[in-house]
N, C-alpha and C positions, 0 to 999 in steps of 0.2 A: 504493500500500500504506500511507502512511504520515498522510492527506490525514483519515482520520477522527481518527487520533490529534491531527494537527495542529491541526485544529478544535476538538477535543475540550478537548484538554491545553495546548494550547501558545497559542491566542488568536489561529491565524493566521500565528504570529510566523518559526515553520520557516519557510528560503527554499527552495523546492523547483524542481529544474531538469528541464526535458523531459532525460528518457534521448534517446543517439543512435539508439536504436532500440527498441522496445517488445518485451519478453521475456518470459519468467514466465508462469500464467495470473491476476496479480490476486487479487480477493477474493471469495470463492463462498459462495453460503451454500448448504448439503447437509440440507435437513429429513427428517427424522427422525418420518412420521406413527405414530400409534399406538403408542410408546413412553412408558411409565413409569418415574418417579424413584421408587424403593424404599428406606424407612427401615422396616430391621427388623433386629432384634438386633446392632445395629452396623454394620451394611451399609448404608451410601449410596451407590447405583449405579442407575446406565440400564440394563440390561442389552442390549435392540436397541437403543438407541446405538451401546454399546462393540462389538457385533458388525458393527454397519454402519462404525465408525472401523476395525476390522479387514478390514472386505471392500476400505476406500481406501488401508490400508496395503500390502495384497497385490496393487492395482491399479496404484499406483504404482512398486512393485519391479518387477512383469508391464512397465509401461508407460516407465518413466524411472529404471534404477537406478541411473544414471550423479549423479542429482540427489542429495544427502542430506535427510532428513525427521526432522522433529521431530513429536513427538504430546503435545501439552499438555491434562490434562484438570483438570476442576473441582477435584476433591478425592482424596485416594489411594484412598478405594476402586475408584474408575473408574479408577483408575490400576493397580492389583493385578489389575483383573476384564481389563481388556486384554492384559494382559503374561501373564495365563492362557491366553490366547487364543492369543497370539503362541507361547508354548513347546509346548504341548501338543496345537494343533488344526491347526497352518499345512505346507506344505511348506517342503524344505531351503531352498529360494531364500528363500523371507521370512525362517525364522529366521535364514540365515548373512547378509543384509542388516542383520536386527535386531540381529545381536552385533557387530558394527562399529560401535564410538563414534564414528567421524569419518565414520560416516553416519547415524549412527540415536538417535535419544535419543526416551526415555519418562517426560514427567514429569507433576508435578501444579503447579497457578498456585503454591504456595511455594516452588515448587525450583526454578522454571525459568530464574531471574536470568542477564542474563550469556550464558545458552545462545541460538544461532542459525544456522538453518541452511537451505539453500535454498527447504526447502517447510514450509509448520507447515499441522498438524491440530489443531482447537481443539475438544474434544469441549465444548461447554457442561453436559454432564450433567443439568444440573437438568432439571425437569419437572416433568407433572401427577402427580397420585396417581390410585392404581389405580380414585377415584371420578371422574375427570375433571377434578378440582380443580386449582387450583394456590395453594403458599400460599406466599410470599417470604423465609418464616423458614426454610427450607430451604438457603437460598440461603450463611448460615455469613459465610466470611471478607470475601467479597462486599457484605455490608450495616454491615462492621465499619469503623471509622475505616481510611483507608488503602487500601479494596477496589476502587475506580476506578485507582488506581497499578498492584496486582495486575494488573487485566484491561488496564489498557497496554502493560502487561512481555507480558503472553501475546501479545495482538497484534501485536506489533514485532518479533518473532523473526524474521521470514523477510524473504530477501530476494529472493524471485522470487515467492511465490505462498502465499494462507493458502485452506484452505478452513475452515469454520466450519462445525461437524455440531450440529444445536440438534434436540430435539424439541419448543421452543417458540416462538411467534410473537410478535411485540411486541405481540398485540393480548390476548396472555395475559398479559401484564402487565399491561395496563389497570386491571383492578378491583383489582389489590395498592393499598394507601394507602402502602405502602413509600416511605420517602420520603430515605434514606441515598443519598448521590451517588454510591456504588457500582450501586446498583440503578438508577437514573437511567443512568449510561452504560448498563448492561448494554440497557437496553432502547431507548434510543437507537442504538445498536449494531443491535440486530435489525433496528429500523426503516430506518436504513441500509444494509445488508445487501437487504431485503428490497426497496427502492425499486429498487437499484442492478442488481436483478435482473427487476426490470420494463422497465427500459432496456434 
């Protein structure tokens, strides 16, 4: 779990010991095809994202409620259009899961400091636009001084298992000129994610 951060952040330097026995499911990546990032009248949200992070929330309750879960997303709107989700459209079991804080937490990458818990969902949010486009300036705290720390905090939250819900591929970064070392991991990240998932 900790092996990209390591690389990434640390130069190596983490000493990391074989567990006595291997637990958790590791690091997944969940793509998300044919989903759009939406900026319109203040709303910046995935919307089949946030529905697909809620169908793993309700799978996980169904599947492991015994585990606690964290749901870390890009920015609060994705974080508001979830928690919509979660109150109004789920059965008792997810909500009365959801309203237990020493098993459930919903944040966005600025709140999430600090917070951790056996399994995290890392909604990436961003995306194409509704022309198929992708454009980097979307991307906000991400491209800002500081935004590669951001997405380390979100990473490192769990300690048995992260999955990662993207409707992006590293090869949609490509043509971005984006060149902020926040955008750099982000897309290094996919890339590893994506390899990880070919093995």
């Amino acid at each position: 779990l900790i092996r990209f951060s390591n690389d990434w952040f640390y130069d190596g330097r983490l000493e990391m010991y074989p567990p006595a026995h291997i637990s958790g499911i590791g690091r997944r990546l969940h793509f998300v095809p044919n989903a759009t990032y939406a900026e319109t009248a203040g709303q910046r949200y995935n919307p089949v994202e946030a529905l697909e992070v809620v169908k793993l929330i309700e799978l996980h309750v169904r599947e492991c409620p015994d585990k606690s879960l964290g749901v870390v997303t890009m920015n609060i709107s994705q974080m508001e259009l979830i928690d919509q989700h979660l109150q109004f459209f789920q059965p008792e079991a997810v909500r009365a899961f959801c309203a237990d804080e020493s098993k459930f937490f919903l944040r966005n990458l600025e709140t999430v400091q600090g917070d951790e818990m056996d399994r995290i969902i890392l909604s990436l949010t961003y995306g194409k636009n509704p022309d198929g486009r992708f454009n980097a300036s979307v991307l906000g705290p991400l491209t800002k001084s500081g935004g590669e720390r951001r997405l380390n905090v979100a990473i490192t939250r769990s300690r048995s298992g992260m999955t990662v819900v993207s409707s992006l591929k590293a090869a949609d970064l490509e043509a971005s000129g984006a060149q902020s070392r926040g955008f750099q991991c982000l897309k290094a990240l996919l890339t590893d994610l994506e390899t990880t998932e070919q093995t």
